[in-house]
LOVEXTI-862029 format. One line per 3 residues: number of its first residue (from 1); their letters; for each residue x, y, z of N, C-alpha, C. Coordinates in steps of 0.05 Angstrom, whole numbers, plus 32768, in hexadecimal, padded with zeros to 4 digits. Example, Ala and Ser with C-alpha at 12.3 -4.5 7.8 and 13.67 -1.06 7.14 Angstrom:
<atoms>
1 = as = 8108,7F8E,809C,80F6,7FA6,809C,8108,7FBE,809C | 8101,7FD3,808E,8111,7FEB,808F,8102,8001,809D;
</atoms>
This chain:
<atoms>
1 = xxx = 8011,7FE8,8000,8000,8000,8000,8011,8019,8000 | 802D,8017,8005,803C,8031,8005,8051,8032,7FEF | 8064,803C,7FF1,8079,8041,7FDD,808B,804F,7FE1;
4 = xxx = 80A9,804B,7FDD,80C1,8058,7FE9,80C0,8080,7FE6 | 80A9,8087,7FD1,80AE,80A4,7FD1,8091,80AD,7FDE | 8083,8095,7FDA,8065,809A,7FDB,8054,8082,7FEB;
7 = xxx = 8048,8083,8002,8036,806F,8011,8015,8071,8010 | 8009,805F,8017,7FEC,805B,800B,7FD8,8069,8026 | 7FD3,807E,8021,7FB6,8087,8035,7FA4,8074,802A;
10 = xxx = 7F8E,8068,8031,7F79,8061,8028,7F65,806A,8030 | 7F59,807B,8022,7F3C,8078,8031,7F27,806B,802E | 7DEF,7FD3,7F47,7DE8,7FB8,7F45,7DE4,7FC6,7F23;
13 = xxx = 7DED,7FB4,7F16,7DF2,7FBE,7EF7,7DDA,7FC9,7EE7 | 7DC2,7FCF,7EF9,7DA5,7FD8,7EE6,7DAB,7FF6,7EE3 | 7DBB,8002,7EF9,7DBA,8022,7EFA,7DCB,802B,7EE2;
16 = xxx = 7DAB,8041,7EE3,7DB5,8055,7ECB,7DD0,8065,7ECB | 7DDA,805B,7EAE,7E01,806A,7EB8,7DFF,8082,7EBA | 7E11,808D,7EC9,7E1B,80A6,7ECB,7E32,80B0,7EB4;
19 = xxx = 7E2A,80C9,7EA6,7E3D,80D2,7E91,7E58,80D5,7EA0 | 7E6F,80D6,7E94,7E89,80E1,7EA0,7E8C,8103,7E9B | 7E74,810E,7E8F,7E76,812D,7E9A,7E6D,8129,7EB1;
22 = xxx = 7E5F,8120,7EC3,7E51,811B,7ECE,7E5C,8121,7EE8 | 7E7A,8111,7EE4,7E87,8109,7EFB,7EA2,811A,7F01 | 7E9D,812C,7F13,7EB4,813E,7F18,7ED0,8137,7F36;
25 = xxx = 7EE3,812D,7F1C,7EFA,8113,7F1B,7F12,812B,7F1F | 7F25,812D,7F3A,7F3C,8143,7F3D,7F4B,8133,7F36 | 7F58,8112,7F3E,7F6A,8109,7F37,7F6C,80F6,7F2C;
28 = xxx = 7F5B,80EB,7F1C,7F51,80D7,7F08,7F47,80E1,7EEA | 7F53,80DB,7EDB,7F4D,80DB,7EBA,7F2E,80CA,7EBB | 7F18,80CD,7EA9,7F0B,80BA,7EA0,7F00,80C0,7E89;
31 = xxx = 7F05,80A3,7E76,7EFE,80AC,7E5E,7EEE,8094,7E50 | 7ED9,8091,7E3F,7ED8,8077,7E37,7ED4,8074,7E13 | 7EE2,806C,7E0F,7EE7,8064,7DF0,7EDD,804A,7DE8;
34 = xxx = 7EC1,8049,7DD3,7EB0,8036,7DD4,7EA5,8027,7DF4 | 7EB6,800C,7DE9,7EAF,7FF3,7DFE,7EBF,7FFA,7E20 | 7ED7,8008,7E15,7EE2,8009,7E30,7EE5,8020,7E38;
37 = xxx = 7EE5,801D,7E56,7EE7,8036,7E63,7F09,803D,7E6A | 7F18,8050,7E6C,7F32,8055,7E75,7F2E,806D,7E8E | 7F42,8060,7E9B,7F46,806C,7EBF,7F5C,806C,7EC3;
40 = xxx = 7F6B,8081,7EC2,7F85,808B,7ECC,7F8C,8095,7EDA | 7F99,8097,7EF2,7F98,80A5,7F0F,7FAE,80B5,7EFD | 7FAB,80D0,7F03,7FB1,80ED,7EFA,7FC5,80FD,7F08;
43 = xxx = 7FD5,80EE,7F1D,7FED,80FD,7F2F,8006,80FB,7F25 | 800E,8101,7F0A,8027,80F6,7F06,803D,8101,7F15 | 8039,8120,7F1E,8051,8125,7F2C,8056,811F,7F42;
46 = xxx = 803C,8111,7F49,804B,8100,7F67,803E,80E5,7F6A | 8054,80D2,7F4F,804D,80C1,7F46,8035,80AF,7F4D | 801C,80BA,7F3F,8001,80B9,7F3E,8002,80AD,7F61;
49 = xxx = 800E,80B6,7F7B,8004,80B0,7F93,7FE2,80AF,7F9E | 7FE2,809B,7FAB,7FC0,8098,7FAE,7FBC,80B0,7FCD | 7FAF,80BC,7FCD,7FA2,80D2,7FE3,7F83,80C6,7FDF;
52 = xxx = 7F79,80CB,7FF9,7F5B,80D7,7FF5,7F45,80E0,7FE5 | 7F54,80EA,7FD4,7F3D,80FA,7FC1,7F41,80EA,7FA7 | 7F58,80D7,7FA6,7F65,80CB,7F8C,7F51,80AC,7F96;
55 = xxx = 7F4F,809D,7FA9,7F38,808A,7FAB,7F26,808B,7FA6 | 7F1C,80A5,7FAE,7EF8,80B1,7FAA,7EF6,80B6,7F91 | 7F0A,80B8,7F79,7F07,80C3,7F5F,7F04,80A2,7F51;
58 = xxx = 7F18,8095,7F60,7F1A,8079,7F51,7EFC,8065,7F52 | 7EEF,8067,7F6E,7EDA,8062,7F70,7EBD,8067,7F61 | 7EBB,8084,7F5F,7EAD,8091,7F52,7EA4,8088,7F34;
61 = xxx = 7ED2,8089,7F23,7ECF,807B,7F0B,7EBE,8062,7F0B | 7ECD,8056,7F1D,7ECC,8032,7F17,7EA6,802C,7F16 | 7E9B,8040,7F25,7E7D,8035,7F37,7E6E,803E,7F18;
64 = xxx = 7E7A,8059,7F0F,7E74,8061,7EEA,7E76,804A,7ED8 | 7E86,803E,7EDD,7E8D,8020,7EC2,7E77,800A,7ECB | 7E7A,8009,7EE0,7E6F,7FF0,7EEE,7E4C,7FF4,7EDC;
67 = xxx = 7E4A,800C,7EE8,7E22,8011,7EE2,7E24,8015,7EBF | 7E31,8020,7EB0,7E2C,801F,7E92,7E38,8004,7E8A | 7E23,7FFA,7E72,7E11,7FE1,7E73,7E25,7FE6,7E57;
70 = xxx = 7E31,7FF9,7E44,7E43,7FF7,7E2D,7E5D,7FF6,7E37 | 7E68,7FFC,7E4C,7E85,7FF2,7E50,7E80,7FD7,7E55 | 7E91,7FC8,7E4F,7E9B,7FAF,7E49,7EB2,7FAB,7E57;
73 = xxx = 7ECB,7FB9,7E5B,7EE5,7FB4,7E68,7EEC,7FD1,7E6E | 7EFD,7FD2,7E84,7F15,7FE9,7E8C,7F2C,7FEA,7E8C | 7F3E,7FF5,7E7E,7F51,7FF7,7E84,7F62,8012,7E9A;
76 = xxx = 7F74,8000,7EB8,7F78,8013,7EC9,7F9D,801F,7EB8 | 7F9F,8038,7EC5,7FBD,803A,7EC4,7FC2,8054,7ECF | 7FD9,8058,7ED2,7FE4,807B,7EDF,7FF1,8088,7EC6;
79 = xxx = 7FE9,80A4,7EC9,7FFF,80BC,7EB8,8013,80AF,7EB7 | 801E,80BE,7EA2,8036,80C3,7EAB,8047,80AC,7EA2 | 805F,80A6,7E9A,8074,8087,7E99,807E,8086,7EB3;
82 = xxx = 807F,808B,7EC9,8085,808A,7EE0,807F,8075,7EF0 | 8060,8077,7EF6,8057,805E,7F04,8036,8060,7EFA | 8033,804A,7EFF,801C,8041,7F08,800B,804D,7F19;
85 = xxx = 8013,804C,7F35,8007,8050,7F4D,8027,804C,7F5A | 802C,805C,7F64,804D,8055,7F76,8042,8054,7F9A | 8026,8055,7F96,8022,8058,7FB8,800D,8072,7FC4;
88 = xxx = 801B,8078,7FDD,8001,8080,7FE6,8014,80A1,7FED | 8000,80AB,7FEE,8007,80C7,7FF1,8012,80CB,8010 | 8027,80CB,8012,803A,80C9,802A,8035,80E2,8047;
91 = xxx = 8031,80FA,802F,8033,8114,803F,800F,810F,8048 | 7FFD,80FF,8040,7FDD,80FE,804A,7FDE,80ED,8060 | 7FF1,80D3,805E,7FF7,80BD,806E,7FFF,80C7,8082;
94 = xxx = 801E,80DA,8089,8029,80D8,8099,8015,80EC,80BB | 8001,80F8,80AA,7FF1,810E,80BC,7FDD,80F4,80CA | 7FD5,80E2,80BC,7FB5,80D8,80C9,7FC0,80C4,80DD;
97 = xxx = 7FA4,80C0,80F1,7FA7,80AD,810D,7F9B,8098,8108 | 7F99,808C,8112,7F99,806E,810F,7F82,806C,8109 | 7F69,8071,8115,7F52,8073,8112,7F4D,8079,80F0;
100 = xxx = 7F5D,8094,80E8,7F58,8097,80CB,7F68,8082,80BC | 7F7B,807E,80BD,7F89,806B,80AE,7F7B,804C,80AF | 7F6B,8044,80C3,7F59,802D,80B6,7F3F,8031,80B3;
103 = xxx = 7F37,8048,80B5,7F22,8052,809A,7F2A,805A,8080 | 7F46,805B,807C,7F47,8061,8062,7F50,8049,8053 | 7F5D,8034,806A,7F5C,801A,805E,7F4C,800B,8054;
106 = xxx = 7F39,800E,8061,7F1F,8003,805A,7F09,800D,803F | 7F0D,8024,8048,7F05,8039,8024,7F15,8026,8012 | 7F30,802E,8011,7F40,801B,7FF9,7F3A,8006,7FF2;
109 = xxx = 7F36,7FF1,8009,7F2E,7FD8,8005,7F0D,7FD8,7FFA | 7EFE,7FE5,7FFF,7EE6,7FE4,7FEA,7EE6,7FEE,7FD2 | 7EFA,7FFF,7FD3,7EFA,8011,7FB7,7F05,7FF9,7FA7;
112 = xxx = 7F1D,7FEE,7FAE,7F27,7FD0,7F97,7F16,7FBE,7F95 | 7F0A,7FB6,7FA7,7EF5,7F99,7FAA,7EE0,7FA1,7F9B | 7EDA,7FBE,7F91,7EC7,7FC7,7F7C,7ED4,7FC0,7F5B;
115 = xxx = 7EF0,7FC9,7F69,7EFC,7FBF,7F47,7F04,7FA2,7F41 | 7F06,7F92,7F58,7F04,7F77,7F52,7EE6,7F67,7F4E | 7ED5,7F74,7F58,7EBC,7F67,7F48,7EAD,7F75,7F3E;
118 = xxx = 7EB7,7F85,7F2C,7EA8,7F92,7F19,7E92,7F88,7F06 | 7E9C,7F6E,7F09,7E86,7F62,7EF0,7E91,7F68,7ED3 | 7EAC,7F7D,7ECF,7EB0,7F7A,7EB0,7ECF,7F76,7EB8;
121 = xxx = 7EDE,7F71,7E9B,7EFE,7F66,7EA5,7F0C,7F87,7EAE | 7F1E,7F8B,7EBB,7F28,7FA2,7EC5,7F4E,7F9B,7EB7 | 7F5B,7FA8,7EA7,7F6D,7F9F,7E9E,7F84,7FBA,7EAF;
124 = xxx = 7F99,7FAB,7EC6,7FA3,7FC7,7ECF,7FC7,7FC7,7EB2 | 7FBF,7FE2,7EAC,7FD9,7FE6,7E98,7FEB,7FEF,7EA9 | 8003,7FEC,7EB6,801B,7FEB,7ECB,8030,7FFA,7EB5;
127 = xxx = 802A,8017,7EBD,8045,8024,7EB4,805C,802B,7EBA | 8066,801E,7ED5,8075,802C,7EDF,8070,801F,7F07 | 807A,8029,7F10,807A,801E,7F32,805A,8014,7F37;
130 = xxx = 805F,8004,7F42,803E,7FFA,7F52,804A,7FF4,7F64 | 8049,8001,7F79,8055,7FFD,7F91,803A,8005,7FB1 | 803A,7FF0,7FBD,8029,7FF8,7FD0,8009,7FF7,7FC7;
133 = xxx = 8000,8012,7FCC,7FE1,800F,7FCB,7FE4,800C,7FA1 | 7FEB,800E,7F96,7FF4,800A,7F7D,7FFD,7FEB,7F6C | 8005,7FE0,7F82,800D,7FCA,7F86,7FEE,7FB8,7F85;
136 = xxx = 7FDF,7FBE,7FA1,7FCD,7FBB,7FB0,7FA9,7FB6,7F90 | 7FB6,7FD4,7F83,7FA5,7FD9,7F6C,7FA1,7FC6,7F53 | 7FB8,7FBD,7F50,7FC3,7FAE,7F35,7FB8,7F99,7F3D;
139 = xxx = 7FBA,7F8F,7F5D,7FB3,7F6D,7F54,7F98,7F6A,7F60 | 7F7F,7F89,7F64,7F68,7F82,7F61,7F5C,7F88,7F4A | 7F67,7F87,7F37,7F61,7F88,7F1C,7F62,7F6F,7F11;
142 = xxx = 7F55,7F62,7F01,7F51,7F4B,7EEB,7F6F,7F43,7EDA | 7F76,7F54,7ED7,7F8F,7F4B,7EBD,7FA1,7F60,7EC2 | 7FBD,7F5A,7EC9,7FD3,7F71,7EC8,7FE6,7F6B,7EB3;
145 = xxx = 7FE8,7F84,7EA9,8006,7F82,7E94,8012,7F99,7E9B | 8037,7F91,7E8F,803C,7FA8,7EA9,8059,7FAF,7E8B | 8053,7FC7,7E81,807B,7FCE,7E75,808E,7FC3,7E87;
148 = xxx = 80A8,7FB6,7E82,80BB,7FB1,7E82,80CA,7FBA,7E9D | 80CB,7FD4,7EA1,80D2,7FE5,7EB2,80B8,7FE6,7EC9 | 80B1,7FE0,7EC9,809D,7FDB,7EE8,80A7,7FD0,7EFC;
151 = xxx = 8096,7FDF,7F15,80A8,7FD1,7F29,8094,7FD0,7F35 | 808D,7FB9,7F4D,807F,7FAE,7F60,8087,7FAD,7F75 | 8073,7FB1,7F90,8080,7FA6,7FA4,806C,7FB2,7FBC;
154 = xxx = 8072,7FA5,7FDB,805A,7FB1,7FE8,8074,7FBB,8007 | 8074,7FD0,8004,808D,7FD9,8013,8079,7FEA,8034 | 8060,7FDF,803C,8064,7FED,8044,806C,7FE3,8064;
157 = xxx = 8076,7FCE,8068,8089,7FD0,807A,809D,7FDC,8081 | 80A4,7FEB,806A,80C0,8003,8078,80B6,801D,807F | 809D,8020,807D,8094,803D,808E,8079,8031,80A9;
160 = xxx = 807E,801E,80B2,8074,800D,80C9,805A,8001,80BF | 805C,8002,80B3,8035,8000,80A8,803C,7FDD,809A | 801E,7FD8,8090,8019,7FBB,808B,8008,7FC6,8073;
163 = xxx = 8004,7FB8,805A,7FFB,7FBE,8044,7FDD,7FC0,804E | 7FC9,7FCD,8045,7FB2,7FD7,8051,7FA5,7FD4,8040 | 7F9A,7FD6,8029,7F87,7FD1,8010,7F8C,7FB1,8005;
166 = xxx = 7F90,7F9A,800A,7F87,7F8A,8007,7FA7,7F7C,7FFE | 7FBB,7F82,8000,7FD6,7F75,7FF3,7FE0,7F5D,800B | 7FCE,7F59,8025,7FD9,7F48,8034,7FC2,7F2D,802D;
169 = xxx = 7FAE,7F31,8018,7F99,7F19,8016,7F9C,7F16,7FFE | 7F99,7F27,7FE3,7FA6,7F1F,7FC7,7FB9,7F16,7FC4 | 7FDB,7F28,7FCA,7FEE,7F1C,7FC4,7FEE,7EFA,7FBE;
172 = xxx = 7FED,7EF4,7FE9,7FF0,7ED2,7FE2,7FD8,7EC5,7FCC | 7FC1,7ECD,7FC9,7FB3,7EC0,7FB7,7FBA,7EC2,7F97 | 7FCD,7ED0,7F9A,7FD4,7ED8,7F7A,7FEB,7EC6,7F76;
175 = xxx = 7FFF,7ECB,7F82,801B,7EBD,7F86,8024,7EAB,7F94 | 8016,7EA4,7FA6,8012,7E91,7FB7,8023,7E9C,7FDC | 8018,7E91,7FEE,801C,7EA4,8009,8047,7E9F,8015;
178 = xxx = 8055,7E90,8009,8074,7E8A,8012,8078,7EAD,8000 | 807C,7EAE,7FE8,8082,7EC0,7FDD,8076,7EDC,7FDC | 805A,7EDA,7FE3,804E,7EF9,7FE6,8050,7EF7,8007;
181 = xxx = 805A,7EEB,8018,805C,7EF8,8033,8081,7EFC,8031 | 808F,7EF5,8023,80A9,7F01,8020,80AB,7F1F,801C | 80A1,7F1C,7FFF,8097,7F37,7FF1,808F,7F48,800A;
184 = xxx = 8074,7F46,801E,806D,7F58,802D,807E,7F65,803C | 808F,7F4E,8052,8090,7F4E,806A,80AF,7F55,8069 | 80C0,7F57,8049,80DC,7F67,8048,80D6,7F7E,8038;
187 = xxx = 80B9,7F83,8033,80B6,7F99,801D,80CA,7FAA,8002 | 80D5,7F88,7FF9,80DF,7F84,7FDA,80D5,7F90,7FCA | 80DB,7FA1,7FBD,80CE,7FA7,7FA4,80E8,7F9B,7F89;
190 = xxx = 80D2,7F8D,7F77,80DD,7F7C,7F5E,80D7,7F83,7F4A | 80E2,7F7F,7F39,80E6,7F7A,7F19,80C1,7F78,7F05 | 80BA,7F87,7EF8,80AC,7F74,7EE1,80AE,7F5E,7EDC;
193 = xxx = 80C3,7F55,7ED9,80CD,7F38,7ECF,80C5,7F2A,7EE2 | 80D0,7F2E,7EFF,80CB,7F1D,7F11,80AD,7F19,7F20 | 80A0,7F33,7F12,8086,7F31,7F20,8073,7F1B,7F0A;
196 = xxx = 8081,7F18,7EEF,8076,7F08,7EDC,8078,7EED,7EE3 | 8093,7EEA,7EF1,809B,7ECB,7EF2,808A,7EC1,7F06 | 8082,7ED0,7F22,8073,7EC8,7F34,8051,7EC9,7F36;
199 = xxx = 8050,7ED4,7F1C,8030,7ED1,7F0E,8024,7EE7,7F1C | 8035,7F04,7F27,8020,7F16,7F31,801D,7F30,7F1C | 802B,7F20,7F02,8026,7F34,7EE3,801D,7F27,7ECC;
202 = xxx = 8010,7F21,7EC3,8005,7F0D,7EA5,8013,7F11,7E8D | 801E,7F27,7E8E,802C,7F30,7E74,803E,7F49,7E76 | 8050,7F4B,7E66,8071,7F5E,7E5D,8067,7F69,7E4D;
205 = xxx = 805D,7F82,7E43,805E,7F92,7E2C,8078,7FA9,7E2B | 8073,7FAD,7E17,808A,7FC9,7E0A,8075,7FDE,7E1C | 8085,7FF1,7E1A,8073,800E,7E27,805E,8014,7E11;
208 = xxx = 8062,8012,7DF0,805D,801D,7DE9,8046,8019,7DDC | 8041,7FFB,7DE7,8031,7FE5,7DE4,8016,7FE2,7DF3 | 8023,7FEF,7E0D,800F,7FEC,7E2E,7FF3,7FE9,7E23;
211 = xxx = 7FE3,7FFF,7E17,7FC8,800C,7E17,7FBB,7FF9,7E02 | 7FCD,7FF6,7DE4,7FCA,7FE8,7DD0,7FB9,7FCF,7DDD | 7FD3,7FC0,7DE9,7FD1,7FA5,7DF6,7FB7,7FA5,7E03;
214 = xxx = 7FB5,7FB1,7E17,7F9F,7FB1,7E2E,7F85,7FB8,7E1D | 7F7F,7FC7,7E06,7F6D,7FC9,7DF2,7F65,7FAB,7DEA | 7F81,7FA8,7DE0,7F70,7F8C,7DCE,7F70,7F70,7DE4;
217 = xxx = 7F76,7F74,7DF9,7F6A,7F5A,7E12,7F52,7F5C,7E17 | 7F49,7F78,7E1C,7F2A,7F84,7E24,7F1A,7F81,7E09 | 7F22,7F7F,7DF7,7F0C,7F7E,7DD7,7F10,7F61,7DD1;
220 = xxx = 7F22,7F50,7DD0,7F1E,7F35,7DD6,7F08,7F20,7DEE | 7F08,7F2E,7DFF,7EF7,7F29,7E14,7ECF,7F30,7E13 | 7ED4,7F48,7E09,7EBC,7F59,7E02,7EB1,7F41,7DEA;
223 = xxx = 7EC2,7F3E,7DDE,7EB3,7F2A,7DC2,7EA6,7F11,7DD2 | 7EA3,7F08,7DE8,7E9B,7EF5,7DF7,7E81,7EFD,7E01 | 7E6E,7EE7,7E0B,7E54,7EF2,7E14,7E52,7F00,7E31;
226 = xxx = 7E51,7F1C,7E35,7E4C,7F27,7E4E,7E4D,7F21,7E67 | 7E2E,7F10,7E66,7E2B,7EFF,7E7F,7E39,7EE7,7E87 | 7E4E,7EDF,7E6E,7E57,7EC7,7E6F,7E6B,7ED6,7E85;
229 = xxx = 7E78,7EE9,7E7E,7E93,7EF1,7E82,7E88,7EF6,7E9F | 7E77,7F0F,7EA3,7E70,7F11,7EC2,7E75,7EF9,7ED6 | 7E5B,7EE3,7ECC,7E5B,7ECB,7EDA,7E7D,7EC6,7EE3;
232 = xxx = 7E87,7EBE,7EC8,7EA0,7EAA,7ECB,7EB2,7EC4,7EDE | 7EB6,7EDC,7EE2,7EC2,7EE7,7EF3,7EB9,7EE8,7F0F | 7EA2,7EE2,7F19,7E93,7EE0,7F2C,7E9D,7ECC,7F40;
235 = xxx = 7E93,7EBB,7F26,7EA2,7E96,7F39,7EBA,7E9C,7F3E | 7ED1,7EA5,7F31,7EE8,7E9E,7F30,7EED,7EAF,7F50 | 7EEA,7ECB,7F51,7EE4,7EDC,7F63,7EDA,7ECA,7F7F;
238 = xxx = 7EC5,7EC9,7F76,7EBD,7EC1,7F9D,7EBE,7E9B,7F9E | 7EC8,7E95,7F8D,7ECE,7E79,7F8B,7EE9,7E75,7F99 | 7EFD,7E89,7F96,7F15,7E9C,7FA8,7F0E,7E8F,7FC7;
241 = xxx = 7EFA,7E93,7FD1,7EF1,7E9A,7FF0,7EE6,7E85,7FF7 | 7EDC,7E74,7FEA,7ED1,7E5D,7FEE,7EE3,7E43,7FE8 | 7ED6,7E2D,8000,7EE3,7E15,7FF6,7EE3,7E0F,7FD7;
244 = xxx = 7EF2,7DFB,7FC5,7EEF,7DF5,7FB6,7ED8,7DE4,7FA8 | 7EC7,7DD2,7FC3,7EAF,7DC9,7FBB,7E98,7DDE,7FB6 | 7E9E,7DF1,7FCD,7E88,7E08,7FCE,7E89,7E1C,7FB5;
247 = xxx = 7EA7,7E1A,7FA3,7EAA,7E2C,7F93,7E9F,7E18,7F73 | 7E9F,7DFE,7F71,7E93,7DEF,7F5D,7E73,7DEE,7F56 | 7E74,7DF2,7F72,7E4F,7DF5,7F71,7E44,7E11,7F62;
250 = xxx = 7E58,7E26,7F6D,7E4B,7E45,7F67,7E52,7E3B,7F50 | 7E6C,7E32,7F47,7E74,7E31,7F24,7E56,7E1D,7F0B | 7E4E,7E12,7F1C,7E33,7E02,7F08,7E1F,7E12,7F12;
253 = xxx = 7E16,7E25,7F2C,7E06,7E3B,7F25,7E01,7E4D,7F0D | 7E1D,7E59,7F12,7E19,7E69,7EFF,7E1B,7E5E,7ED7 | 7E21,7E48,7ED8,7E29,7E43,7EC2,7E09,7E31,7EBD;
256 = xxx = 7DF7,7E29,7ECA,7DD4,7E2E,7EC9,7DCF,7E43,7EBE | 7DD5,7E5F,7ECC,7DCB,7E77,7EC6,7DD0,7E7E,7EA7 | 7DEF,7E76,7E9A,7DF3,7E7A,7E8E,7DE7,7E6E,7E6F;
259 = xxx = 7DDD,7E58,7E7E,7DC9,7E48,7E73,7DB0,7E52,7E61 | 7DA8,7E69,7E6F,7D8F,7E69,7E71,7D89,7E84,7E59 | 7DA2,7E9C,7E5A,7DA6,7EAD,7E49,7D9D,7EA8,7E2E;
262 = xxx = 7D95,7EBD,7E21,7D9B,7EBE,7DFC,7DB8,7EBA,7DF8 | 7DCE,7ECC,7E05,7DE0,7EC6,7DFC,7DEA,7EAE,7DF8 | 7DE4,7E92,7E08,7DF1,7E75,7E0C,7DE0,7E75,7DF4;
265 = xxx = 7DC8,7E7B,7DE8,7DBC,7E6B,7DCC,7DCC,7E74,7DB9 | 7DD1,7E92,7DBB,7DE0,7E99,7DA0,7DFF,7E91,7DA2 | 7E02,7E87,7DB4,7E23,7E7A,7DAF,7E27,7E65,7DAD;
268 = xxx = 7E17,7E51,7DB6,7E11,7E38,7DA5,7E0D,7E32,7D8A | 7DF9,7E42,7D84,7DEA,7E3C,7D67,7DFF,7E4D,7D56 | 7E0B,7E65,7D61,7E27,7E69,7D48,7E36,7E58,7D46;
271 = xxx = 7E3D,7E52,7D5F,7E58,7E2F,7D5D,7E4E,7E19,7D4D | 7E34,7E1C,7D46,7E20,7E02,7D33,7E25,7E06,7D1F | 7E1E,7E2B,7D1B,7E23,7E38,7CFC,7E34,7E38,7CEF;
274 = xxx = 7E4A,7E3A,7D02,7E6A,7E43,7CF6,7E6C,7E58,7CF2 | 7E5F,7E6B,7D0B,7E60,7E92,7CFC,7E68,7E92,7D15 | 7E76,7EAE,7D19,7E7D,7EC1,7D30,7E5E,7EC8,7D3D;
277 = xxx = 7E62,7EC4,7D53,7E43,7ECD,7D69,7E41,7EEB,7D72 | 7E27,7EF2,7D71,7E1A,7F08,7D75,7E18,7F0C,7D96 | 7E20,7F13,7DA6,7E1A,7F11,7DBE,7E08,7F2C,7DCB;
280 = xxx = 7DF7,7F31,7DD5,7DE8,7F3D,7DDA,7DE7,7F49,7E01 | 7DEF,7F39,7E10,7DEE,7F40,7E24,7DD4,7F37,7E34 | 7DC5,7F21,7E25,7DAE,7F1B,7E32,7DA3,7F00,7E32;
</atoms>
């Protein structure tokens, strides 16, 4: 949740969307081009650091994508070639008491757990440091790809603190708990490379590639049926939390439900046809 220049303050799909004039965003970009929406935390000169007002902006976005029924995918990322998210706004951190600092933990942690079950894929584009609450960001997102030059890591044991937005319960589920409690508990920050080898990055792009890339994962995805995708992110999601028998069961729930759609007819009967399927969302 923190970062060596910068540490982490933290602080139902029928609804009608809200325009992005709509939404008055100080440290968040939002923009949406067709199918996807783009969200860029907007601090580059103090490498997009997360404060207070930079959660409430991220939230705001994300709760915007979530309710419009034409985004399909998001892609997250920071200004700037710098970072990503390098952490949490240090000079907001170092003022608040305890009391605030696990209310703002807790803000963070719903603000991500919004972006991990969004219901559409969330692709984070990693430009640069993800460190801390940045860190924290990337792996409540669906799919990370990260340029070359990225760096990872959850440091905030060197300013006394314990990662606070969710990097002490993802990590191990991502990477498994020997290696993300190393990671925590010497607050390492590593390599792109090495965050690929330990499966807490999916993919290496060129810089120049980032947006391209993360475009055509989210339009690959989108060509799939809606509800299919929701469902299958659902299970996978709270299938997470549950035993593995308890998580097989939700998995033939929903895959009933999915049953029951137009879309399961029209994707069958194209696989009959031999045509590309029309998917509708219903």
């Amino acid at each position: 949740m923190t970062s060596p220049a910068t540490a982490t303050l933290t602080p139902s799909p029928a609804v009608v969307p809200t325009t992005p004039a709509a939404l008055t965003l100080a440290n968040v970009l939002y923009e949406k081009k067709g199918a996807i929406a783009n969200v860029t935390v907007n601090r580059p000169k103090l490498l997009n650091a997360l404060n207070t007002a930079t959660w409430r902006d991220l939230k705001a976005a994300f709760e915007d994508a979530q309710s419009d029924a034409t985004v399909r995918g998001v892609i997250l990322t920071g200004a700037g070639d710098k970072a990503f998210i390098a952490g949490a706004d240090i000079g907001e951190l170092a003022h608040a008491t305890a009391i605030d600092t696990q209310r703002s933990s807790r803000f963070g942690q719903g603000v991500l757990d919004l972006i991990e079950n969004l219901g559409k894929p969330v692709v984070a584009a990693i430009n640069g440091f993800a460190l801390g609450g940045g860190c924290e960001t990337a792996m409540a997102c669906t799919i990370r790809i990260a340029v070359d030059t990225a760096k990872f890591g959850q440091p905030e044991v060197k300013l006394g603190l314990l990662p606070g937005c969710g990097g002490t319960q993802r990590m191990p589920r991502l990477i498994g708990k020997g290696r993300a409690l190393q990671l925590i508990l010497s607050g390492e920050m590593i390599s792109a490379q090495e965050a690929y080898r330990v499966g807490l990055v999916n993919e290496i792009v060129p810089a120049a590639n980032l947006i391209t890339r993360a475009e055509a994962i989210l339009k690959q995805i989108a060509s799939n049926a809606p509800i299919a995708v929701k469902f299958a992110l659902e299970a996978a999601n709270k299938g997470m939390e549950t035993s593995q028998s308890e998580g097989l069961l939700l998995e033939a729930s929903y895959f009933g439900l999915c049953a029951a759609t137009e879309d399961k007819k029209e994707g069958t009967t194209a696989f009959l046809e031999k045509r590309a399927p029309q998917f509708h969302g219903r």
